[in-house]
Each structure stands twice: as C-alpha cells, then as structure tokens.
One Martini backbone bead per residue (centre of mass of N, CA, C, O) as a GRO file, in nm:
protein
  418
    1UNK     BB    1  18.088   8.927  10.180
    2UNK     BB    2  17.917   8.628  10.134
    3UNK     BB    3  17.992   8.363   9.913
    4UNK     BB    4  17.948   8.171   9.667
    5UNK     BB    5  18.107   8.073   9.398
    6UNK     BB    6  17.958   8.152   9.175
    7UNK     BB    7  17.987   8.462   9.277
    8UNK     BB    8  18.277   8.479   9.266
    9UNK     BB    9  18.341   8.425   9.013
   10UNK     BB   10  18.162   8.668   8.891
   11UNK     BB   11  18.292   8.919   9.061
   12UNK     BB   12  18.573   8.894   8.909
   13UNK     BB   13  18.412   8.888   8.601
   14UNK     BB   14  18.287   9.185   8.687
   15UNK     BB   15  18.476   9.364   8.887
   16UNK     BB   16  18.376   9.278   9.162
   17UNK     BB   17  18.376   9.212   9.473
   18UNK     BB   18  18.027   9.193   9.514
   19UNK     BB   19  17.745   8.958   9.480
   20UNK     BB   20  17.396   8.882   9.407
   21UNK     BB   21  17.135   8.725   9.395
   22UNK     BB   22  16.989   8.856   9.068
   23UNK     BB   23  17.187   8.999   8.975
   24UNK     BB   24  17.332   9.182   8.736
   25UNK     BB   25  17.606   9.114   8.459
   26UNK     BB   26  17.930   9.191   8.319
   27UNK     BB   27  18.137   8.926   8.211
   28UNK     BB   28  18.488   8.788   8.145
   29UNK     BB   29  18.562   8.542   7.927
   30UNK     BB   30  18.782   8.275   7.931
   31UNK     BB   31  18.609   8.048   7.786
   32UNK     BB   32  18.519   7.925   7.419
   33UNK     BB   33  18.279   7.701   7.294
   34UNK     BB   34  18.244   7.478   6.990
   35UNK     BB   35  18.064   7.322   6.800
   36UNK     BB   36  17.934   7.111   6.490
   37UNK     BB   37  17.702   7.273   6.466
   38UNK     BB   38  17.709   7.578   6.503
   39UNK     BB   39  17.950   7.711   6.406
   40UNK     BB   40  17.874   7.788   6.132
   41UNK     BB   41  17.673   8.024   6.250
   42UNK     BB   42  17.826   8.202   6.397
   43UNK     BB   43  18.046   8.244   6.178
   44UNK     BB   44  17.837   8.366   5.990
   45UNK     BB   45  17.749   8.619   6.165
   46UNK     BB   46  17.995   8.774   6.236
   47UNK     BB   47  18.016   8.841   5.921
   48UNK     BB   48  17.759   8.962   5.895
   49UNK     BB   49  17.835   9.210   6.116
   50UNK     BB   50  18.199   9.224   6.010
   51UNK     BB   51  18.293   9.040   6.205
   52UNK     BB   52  18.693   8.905   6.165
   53UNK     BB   53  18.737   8.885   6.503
   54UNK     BB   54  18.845   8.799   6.772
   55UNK     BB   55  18.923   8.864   7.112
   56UNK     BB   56  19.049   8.557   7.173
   57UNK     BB   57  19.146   8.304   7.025
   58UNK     BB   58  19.287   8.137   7.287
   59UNK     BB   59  18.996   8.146   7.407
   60UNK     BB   60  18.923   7.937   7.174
   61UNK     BB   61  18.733   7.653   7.115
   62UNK     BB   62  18.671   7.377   6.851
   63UNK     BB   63  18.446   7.072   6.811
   64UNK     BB   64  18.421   6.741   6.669
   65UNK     BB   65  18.164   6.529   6.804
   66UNK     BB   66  17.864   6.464   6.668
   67UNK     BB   67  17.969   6.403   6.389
   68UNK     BB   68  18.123   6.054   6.399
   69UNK     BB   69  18.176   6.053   6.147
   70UNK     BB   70  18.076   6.168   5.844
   71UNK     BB   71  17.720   6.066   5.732
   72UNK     BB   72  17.713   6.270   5.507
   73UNK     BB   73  17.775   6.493   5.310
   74UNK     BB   74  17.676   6.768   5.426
   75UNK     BB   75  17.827   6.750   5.692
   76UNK     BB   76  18.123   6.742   5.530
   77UNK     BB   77  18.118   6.988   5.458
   78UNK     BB   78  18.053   7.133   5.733
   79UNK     BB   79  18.341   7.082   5.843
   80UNK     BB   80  18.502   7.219   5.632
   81UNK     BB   81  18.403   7.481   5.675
   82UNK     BB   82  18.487   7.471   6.000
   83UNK     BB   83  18.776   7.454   5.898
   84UNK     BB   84  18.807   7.728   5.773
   85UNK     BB   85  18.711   7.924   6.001
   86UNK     BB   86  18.949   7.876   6.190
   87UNK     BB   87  19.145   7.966   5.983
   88UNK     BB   88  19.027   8.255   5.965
   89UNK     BB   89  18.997   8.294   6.290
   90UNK     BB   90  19.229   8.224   6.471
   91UNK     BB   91  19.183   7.945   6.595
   92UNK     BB   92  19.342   7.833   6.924
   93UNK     BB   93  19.114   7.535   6.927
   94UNK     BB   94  19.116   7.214   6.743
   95UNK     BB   95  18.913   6.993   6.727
   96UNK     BB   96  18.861   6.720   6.552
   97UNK     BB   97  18.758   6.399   6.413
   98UNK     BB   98  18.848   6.171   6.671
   99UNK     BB   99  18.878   6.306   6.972
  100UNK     BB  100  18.595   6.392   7.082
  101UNK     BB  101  18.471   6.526   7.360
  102UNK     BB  102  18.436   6.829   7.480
  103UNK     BB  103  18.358   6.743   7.775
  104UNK     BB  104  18.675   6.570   7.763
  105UNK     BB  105  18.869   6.759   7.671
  106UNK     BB  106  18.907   7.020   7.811
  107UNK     BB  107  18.989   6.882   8.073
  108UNK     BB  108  19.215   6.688   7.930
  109UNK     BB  109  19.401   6.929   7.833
  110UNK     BB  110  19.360   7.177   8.037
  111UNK     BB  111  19.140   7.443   8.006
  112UNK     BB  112  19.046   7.370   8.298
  113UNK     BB  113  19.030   7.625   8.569
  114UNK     BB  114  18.955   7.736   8.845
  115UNK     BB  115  18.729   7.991   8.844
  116UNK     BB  116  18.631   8.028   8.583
  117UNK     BB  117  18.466   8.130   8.283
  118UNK     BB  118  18.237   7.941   8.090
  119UNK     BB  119  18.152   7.857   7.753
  120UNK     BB  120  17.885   7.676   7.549
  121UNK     BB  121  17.706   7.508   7.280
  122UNK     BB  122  17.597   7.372   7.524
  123UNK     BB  123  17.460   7.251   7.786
  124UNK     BB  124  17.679   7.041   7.912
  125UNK     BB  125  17.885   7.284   8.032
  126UNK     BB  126  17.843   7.211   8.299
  127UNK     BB  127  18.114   7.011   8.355
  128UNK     BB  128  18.334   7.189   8.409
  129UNK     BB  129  18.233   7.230   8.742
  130UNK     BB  130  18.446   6.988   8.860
  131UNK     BB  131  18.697   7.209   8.847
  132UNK     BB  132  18.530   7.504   8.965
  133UNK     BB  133  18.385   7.591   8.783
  134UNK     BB  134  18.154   7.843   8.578
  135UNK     BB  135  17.941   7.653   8.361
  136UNK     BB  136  17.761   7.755   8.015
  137UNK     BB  137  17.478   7.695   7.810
  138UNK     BB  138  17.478   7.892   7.452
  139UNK     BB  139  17.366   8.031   7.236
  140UNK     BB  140  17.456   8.213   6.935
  141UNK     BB  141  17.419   8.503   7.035
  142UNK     BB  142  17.572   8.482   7.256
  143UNK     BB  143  17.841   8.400   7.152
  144UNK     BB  144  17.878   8.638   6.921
  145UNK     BB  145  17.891   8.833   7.156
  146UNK     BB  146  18.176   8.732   7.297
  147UNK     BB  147  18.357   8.709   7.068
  148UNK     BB  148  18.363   8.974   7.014
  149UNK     BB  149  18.404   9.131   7.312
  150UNK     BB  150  18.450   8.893   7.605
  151UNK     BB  151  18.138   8.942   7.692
  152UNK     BB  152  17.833   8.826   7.921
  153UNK     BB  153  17.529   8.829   8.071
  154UNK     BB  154  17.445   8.780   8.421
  155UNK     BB  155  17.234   8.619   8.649
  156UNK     BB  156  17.282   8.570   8.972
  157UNK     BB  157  17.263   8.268   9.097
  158UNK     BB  158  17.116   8.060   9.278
  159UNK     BB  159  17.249   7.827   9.569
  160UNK     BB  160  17.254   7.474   9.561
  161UNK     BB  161  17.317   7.249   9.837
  162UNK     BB  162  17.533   6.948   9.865
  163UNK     BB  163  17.526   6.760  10.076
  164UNK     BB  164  17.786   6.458  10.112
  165UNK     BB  165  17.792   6.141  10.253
  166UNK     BB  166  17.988   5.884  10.270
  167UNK     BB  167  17.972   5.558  10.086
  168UNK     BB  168  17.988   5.372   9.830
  169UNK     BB  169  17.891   5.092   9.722
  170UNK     BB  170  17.913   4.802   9.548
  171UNK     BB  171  17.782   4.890   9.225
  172UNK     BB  172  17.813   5.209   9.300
  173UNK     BB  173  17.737   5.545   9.098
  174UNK     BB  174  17.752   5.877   9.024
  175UNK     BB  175  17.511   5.842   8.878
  176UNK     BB  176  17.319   5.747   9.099
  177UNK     BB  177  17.373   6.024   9.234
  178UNK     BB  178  17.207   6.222   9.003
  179UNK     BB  179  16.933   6.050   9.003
  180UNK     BB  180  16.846   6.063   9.303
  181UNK     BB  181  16.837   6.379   9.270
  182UNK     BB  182  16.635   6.419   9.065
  183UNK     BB  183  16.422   6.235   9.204
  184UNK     BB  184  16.408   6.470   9.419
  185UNK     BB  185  16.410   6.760   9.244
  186UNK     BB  186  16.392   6.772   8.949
  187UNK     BB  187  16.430   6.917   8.664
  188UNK     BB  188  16.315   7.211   8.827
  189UNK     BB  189  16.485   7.205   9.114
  190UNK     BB  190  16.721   7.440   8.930
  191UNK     BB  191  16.629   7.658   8.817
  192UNK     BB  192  16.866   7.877   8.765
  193UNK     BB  193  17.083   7.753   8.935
  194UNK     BB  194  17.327   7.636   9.153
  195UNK     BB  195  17.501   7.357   9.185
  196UNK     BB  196  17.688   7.242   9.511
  197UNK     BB  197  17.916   7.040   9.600
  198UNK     BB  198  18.008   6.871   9.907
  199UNK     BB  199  18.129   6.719  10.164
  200UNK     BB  200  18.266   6.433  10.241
  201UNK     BB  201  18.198   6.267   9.969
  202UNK     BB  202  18.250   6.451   9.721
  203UNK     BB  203  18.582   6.410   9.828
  204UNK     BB  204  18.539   6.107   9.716
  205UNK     BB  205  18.568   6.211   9.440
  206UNK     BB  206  18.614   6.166   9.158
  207UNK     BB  207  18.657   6.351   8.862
  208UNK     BB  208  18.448   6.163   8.683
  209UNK     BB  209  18.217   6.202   8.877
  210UNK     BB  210  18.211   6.477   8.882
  211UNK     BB  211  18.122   6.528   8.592
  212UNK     BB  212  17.943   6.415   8.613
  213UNK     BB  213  17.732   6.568   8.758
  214UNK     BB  214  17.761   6.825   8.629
  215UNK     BB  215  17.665   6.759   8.355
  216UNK     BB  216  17.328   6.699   8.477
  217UNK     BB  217  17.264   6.968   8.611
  218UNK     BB  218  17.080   7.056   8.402
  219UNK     BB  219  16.853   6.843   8.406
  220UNK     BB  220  16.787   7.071   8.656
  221UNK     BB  221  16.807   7.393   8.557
  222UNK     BB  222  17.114   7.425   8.572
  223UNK     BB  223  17.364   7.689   8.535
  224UNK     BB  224  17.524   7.513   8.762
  225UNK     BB  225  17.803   7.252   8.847
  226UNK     BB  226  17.966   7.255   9.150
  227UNK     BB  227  18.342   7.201   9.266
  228UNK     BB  228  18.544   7.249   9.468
  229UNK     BB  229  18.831   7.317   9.495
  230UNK     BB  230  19.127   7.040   9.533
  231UNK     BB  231  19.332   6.798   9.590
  232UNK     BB  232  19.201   6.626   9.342
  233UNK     BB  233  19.206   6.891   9.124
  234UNK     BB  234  19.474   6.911   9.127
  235UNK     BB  235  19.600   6.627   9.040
  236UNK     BB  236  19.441   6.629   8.769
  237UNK     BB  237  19.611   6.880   8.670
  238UNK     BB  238  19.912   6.881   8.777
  239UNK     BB  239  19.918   7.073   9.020
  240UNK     BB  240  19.939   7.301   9.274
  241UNK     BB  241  19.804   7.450   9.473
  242UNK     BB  242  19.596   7.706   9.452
  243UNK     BB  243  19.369   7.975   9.352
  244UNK     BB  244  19.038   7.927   9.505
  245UNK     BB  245  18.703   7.888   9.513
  246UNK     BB  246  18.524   7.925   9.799
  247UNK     BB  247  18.275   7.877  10.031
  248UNK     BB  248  18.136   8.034  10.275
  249UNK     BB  249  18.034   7.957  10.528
  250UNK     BB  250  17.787   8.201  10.540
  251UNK     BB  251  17.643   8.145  10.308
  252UNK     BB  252  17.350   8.183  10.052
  253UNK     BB  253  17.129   7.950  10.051
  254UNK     BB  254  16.812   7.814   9.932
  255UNK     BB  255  16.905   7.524   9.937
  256UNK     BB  256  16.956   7.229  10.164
  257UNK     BB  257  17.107   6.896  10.118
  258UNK     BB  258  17.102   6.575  10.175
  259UNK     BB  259  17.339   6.271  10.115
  260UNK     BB  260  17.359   5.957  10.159
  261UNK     BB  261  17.587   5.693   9.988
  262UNK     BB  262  17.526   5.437  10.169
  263UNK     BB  263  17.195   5.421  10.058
  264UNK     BB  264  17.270   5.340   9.783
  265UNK     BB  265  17.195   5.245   9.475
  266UNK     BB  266  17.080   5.152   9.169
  267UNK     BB  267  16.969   5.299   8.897
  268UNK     BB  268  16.697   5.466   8.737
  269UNK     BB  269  16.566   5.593   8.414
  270UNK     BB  270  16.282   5.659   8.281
  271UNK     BB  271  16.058   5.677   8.085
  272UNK     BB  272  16.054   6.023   7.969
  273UNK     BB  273  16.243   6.082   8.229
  274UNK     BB  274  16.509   6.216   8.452
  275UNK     BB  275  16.294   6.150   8.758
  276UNK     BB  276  16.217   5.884   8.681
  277UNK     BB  277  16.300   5.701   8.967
  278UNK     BB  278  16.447   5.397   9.004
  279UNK     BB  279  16.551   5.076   9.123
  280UNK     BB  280  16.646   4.889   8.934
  281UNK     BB  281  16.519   4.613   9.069
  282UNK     BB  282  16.225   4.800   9.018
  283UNK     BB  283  16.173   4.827   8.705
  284UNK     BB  284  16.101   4.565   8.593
  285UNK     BB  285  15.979   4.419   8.271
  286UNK     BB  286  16.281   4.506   8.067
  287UNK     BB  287  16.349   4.483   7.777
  288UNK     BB  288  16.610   4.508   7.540
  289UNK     BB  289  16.754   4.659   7.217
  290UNK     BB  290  16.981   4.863   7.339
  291UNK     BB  291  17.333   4.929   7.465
  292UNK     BB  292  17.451   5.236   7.566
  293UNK     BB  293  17.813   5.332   7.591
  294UNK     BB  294  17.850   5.676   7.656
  295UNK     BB  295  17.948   6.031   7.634
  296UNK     BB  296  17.954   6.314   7.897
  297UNK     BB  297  17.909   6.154   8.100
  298UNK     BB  298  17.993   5.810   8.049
  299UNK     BB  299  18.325   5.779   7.866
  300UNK     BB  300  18.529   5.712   8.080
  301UNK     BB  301  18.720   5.477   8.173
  302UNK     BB  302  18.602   5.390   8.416
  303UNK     BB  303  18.370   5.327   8.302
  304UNK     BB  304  18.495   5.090   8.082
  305UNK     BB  305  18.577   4.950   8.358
  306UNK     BB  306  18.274   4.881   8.517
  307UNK     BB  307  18.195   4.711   8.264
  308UNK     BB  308  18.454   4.527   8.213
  309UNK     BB  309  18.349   4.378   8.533
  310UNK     BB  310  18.069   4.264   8.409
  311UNK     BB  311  18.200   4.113   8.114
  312UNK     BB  312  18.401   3.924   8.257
  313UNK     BB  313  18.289   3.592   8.104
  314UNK     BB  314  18.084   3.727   7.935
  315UNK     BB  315  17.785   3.806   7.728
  316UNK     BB  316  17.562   3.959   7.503
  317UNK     BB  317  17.253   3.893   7.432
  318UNK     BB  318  17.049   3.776   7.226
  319UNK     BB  319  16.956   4.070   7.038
  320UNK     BB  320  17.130   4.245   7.123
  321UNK     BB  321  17.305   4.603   7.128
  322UNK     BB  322  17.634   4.723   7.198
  323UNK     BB  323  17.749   5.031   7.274
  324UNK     BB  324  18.072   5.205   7.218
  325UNK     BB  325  18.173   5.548   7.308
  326UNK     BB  326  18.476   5.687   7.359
  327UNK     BB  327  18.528   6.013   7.439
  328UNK     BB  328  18.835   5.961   7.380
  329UNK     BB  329  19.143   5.886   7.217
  330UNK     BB  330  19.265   5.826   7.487
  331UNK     BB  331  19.033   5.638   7.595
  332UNK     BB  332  19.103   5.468   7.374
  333UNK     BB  333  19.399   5.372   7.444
  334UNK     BB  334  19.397   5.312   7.741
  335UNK     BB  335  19.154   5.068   7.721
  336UNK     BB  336  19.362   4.904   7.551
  337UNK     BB  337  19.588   4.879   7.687
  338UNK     BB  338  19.423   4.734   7.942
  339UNK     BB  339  19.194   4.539   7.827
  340UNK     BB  340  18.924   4.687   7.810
  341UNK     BB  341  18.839   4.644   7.505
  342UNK     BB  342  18.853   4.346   7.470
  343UNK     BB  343  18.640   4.291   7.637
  344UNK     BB  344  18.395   4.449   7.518
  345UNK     BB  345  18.434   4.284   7.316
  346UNK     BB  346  18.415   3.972   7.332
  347UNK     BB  347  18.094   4.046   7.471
  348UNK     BB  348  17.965   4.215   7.207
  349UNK     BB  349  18.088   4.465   7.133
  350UNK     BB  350  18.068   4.809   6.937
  351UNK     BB  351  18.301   5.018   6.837
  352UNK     BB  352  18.328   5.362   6.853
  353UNK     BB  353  18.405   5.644   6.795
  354UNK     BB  354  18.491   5.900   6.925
  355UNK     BB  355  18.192   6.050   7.052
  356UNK     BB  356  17.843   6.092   7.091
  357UNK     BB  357  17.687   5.935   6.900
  358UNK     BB  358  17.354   5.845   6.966
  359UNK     BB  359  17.282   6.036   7.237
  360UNK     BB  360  17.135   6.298   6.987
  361UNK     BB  361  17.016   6.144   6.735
  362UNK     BB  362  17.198   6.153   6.467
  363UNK     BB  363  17.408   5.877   6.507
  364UNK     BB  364  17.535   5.559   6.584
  365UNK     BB  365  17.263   5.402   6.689
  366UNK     BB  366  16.967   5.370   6.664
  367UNK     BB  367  16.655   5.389   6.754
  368UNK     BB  368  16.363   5.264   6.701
  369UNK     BB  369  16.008   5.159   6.653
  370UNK     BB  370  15.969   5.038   7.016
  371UNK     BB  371  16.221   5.049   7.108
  372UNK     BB  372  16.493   4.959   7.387
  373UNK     BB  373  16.704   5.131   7.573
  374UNK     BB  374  16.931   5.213   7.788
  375UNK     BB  375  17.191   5.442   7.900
  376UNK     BB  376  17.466   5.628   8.012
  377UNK     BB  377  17.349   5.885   7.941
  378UNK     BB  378  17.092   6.159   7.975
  379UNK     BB  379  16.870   6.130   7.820
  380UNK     BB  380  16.478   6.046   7.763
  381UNK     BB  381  16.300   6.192   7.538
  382UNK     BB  382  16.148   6.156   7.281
  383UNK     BB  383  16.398   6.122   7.011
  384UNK     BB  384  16.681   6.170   7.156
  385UNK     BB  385  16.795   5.835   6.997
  386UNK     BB  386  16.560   5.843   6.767
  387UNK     BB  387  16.269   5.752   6.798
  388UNK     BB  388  15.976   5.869   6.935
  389UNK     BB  389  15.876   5.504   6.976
  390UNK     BB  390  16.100   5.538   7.205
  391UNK     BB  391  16.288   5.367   7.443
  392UNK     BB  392  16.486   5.522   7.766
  393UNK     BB  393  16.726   5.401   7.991
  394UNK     BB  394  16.870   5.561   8.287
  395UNK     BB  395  17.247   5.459   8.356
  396UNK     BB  396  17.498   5.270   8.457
  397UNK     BB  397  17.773   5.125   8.328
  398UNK     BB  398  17.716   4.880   8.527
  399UNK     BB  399  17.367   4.877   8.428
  400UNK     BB  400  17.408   4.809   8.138
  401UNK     BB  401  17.610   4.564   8.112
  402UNK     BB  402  17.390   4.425   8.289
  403UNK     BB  403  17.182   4.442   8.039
  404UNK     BB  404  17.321   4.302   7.808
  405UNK     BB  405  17.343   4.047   7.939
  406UNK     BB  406  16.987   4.004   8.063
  407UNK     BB  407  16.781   4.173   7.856
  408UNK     BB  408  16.767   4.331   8.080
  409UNK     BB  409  16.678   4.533   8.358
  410UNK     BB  410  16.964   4.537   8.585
  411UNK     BB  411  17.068   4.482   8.869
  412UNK     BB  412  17.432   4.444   8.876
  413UNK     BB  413  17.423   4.253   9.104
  414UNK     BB  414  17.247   3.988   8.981
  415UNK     BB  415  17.488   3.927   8.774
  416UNK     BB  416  17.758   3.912   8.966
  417UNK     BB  417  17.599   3.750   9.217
  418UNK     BB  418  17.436   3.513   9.055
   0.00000   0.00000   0.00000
C-alpha cells in the first residue's frame, strides 16, 4: 500500500505495516517535549494521579525559553519548581533559561531524526518536520498520558503536497515561501492535514529554511509540516545516509500545488492575519516603532547573517526599537564570533537573552497601544506581542532589517539597491 510519510510514520509508530488518512491510531512517542510555561502543571497533573515516573526519562527533554531571564518574582518560583521536578521525575534532557528556544535547541542538538514521532506542549512542535519527523503539539492532558504511558491517539491526517520548483531570487527569503503559502490557502487552508514538502525547488532549502517553513505549518491548521529526509539532512545530522521515510511515489494527496520560488519577491503578512499577504513593496505607508528579529521561526544564524547584510554601513532610523533575540546561546556565540552580532548593535540593535522573546507577549519589548511592530516572528493576531490595540506585520529578516533602517515597511531591495 502506498503512503505519505506521514502515514509511514503513524504506521511504524503503532506497528502497523499500513495506515490510511481517517484512521485512528494508538502510535509509541519517540520523544516528547515541555516547555516552562506548561511544565508545572503537567507534572503536577502526573503527581496528582499518583504517577511518580516517567515512561521513559531518556525520552523527555524540559526547556525553559518562554520568560528568559525570569520577569517576575513569580516567574522565578514557577522556574524552581520546574527545576525541582526535573530532578524528582529524572527527566533526561533539561535545558535552563538562557540556552535557547526548544523549537532551535531539539534540532541542533541532535534530538531530532528522521522518521521520529514527536509531541510537545508548544504549536510549533511541527518545526522538528523539517529533519524529517512528525512532530505535532499537544495540550497538557495529552503530553500526561503520553509521559505516563509513551503512548497516544491520532488520526492519520491527509496530506497536502507542496511541489517547490526555481530558486529564490536575491533578497528572497524561505519566511517569503511560507507567507506566499499561507495567502495561496489561507490559515484553515490544511487544517489537521501534514503539509509535505517536495520537488527539486525544496532540495534547495537549507535546514534554517526548512525549520521556518515547518515551523509556520501550523498557521495553516497543520497537524505536521514535513520535509523528506535527503542529503541536506543528513549533513545537517552529521550522520551517513541512514534509513527514512520517503513518500511513495503514487501516495495519496488530497491536494498538489506547484509553487516556483523564481516568481517571487520579499512579502508581509498584514494585521491581523498570518494569510493577509501581499509584496512587501506594496504594503502602502506603514511606519513602525518597533522592529524584532528572533522566535523559533526566524533566530537562527542565517536570519542574524541577512539581517546584518541589510545593516552593514546603515543605522536604525530614529524612532525605531529594534530587538534581536538569537534562538539559541550557539547562534549567539556563532553570531559573535563572526561579527554579524557586532554589525547588528553598531546599527542600533538591543540585543537580548536567546529565548523566545516578545514573540508571545508574555516580556522582552512589547508592543505599546497604537504602536506597529515588524516582526520576524510567526502570528500576528492582536494581543500577540503586547497590547490588543497594537499592529504587528509578519516578515523576513531582511525585510525586518531594512524596514528598521527606512521606518517604515520597506521591500528591503528597495533599501539595499536604493
């Protein structure tokens, strides 16, 4: 029987040799994720139901990335007690505050490999689907008894084919594919379905690309956002080719589009909407008071490496907050070592902890009432990044960069070329 990866996935994970789209499954979780927001209450849920051990520790990574450094007093407890429970349920991957955002550390730590079946309290856990998994995030009863058990319940999602075709033009950027993506069919346009990447266009995506891409697969009502496994991933793993799910060839899509990358430009996602998409250059007169680069979409080396090609010689026009938050303390040591984070404050950056920043509002440089923010990051519904009556535009991190420097939402060719 012929299958996306999706489904070969589901079917090894619930030992089945073959699943078909609709079915239920009961499939074994290769690994599962908490962040510090949930963490606390899940395992209070755990004690509370008498279970005092994990399925298996060595399976559990925990990170605190949402509120870093702590902002409240409050805060600052529930991280303790986050600590506390690490070590009473010995939990067998713990990443503090100041290591990164879980959605950058998984990946680059090596957690994540093709094929895996993985959960986390977070949307955006379809991010690990750019190494080949299928990784879906899940609420707090559902991670309860996954950690309980190592098992849980899923309906094998259909699966929309994305042929990627051409190369990106010069300051044309993999956030530009996702956005175009997003307004071809909009936000519920694959609800509970896997988004499958493909065709010779894909092949061409860096891992950074295929991440943001995965990553935002959910703003479309995404249950995963996959990327076959190639040799891309495999160098990115360090690792020899090994054995992964690839899609057979007469799988069953419930819907195929083509998209050439040579067709297109740098775009924006309007308030308040991520399928609001139009070209950058024609988003009309859009002053900004704040512009951030950083999130578990766009904080990765590449991002900090394309803003500081927009910024390198230029300055933050007057007026402007521009904030980066590096995904992870790697991407910022890395970003240092190269001077792209040097270039980055000289242009009048305020550079904070790796951690996920103001992209959730909960701290770290929030939006004001009235006030336009840019943002490298994923949503844009009102409250997102700080006041319900605050506008945020949804972009790349060099249409970020050059709309920090022209003050307004700027396609950053017109910055760089002008």
């Amino acid at each position: 029987m012929s299958m996306t990866v999706a489904e070969k996935i589901l079917a090894r994970a619930s030992g089945r040799d073959a699943v078909r789209a609709g079915e239920f499954v009961v499939a074994d979780i290769d690994l599962a994720m908490i962040h510090d927001i949930f963490a606390v209450r899940v395992f209070e849920t755990l004690l509370e139901l008498g279970i005092e051990k994990l399925f298996d520790p060595a399976k559990v990574v925990v990170v605190v990335d949402h509120f870093v450094p702590a902002p409240t007093a409050a805060i600052a407890d529930l991280h303790h007690r986050i600590r506390e429970y690490v070590e009473r349920f010995g939990v067998g991957t713990f990443y503090d505050a100041g290591e990164g955002i879980s959605h950058q550390l998984l990946p680059e730590r090596g957690h994540i490999r093709p094929g895996m079946l993985v959960i986390g309290t977070d949307s955006h856990t379809t991010t690990y689907g750019a190494l080949g998994a299928a990784a879906a995030g899940v609420g707090t009863s559902d991670m309860v008894f996954a950690l309980a058990t190592g098992r849980l319940w899923f309906r094998v999602p259909e699966t929309i084919r994305y042929e990627l075709v051409g190369e990106l033009g010069p300051w044309v950027a993999w956030k530009d594919v996702i956005l175009a993506i997003a307004g071809e069919i909009g936000t519920d346009g694959a609800q509970y379905r896997a988004l499958e990447f493909g065709g010779p266009g894909a092949a061409t995506a860096p891992v950074s690309g295929r991440l943001t891409l995965a990553n935002m697969a959910v703003e479309l009502g995404a249950k995963f956002g996959i990327f076959p496994a190639d040799e891309t991933t495999w160098a990115y793993l360090g690792a020899p080719p090994g054995e992964a799910p690839v899609p057979d060839a007469d799988a069953t899509y419930t819907a195929v589009h083509h998209l050439d990358l040579g067709t297109l430009g740098p775009q924006v996602a309007l308030p308040h909407d991520v399928d609001r998409v139009v070209p950058a250059a024609g988003a009309g007169d859009l002053p900004i008071d704040q512009a951030f680069l950083g999130s578990c979409t766009n904080g990765r080396l590449d991002d900090l490496e394309a803003a500081a090609a927009v910024l390198r010689g230029r300055h933050v026009a007057p007026g402007v907050r521009f904030l980066v938050a590096p995904a992870s303390r790697k991407v910022m040591e890395e970003a240092l070592a190269s001077g792209v984070l040097a270039t980055l404050v000289e242009a009048g950056a305020t550079v904070l902890p790796p951690g996920c920043g103001p992209c959730f509002g909960g701290h770290g440089g929030l939006l004001g009432p009235g006030e336009r923010g840019i943002s490298a990051s994923n949503r844009n519904f009102p409250g997102r990044m700080g006041s319900t009556e605050a506008e945020i535009v949804l972009a790349s991190p060099a249409t970020v960069a050059a709309s920090a420097v022209a003050g307004r939402v700027v396609d950053p060719r017109e910055v760089v070329d002008g």
